[in-house]
Residue, then its C-alpha position, 0 to 999 in steps of 0.5 A: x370553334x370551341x369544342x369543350x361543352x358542359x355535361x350533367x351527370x346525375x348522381x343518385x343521392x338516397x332513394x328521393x334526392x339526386x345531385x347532378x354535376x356538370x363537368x367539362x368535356x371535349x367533343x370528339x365526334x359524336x362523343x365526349x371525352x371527360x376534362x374535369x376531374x369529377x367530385x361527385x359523379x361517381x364511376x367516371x374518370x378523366x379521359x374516359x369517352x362517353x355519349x351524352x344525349x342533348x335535352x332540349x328543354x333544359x338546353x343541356x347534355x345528359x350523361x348517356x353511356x361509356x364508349x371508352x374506358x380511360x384506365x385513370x381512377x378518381x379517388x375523392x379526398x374529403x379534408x378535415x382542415x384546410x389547411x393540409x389541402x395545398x400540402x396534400x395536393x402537392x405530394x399527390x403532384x409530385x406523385x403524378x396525380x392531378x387534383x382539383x379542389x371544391x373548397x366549400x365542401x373541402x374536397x380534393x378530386x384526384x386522378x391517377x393515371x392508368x401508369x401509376x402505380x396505385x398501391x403507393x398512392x393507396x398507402x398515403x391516403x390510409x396513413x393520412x386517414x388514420x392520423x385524422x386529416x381526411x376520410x377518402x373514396x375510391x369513386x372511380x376505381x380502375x387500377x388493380x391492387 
């Protein structure tokens, strides 16, 4: 049986527009433990344990509530020319994060584990923002600095 299912978190966007993103997440009992590094959903991290209500007329589960906190934090790096993204997601892994890539949009989702050390991750993102190659958001922001 396979327990990874697709839940939708609907992010507000401005006052009358919504993005909605569907992330894989495995069941665990009532709940669901976030698999996907996310790219928009914002406040949410892999690992993180959450209850999703199922909509009967969409045939889909919404986001409801946090059970548990992973510790990880999502940052979102948004990439000025693509080609600088398998060398940043290299140095990131190397590092001890994972990432994920939405190439239509030029985007690298990154989690760092809560046993990472944050300020070493920090400090390469702002040099790569000040020599022009990206913009980055700390979306999901647990590690402490």
């Amino acid at each position: 049986m396979n327990n990874n299912i697709k839940v939708a978190f609907v992010q507000k966007i401005n006052e009358a527009e919504f993005e909605t993103e569907t992330i894989w997440c495995e069941r665990n009992g009532e709940n669901f433990v976030v698999d996907n590094i996310p790219f928009v959903a914002k406040r949410i991290s892999l690992g993180d344990t959450i209850k999703a209500e199922y909509d009967e007329d969409d045939k889909m589960y919404y986001f409801d509530d946090f059970v548990k906190i992973s510790g990880n934090s999502t940052i979102r790096i948004f990439l000025y020319d693509d080609n600088k993204i398998e060398s940043t997601r290299e140095w990131l892994n190397k590092n001890d994060c994972e990432s994920e890539v939405l190439l239509v949009r030029s985007i690298v989702a990154v989690n760092i584990p809560q046993k990472v050390y944050y300020p070493v991750i920090r400090d390469f993102l702002e040099e790569g923002e000040k020599k022009g190659n990206w913009v980055y958001e700390e979306s999901c922001l647990e590690h402490e600095y």
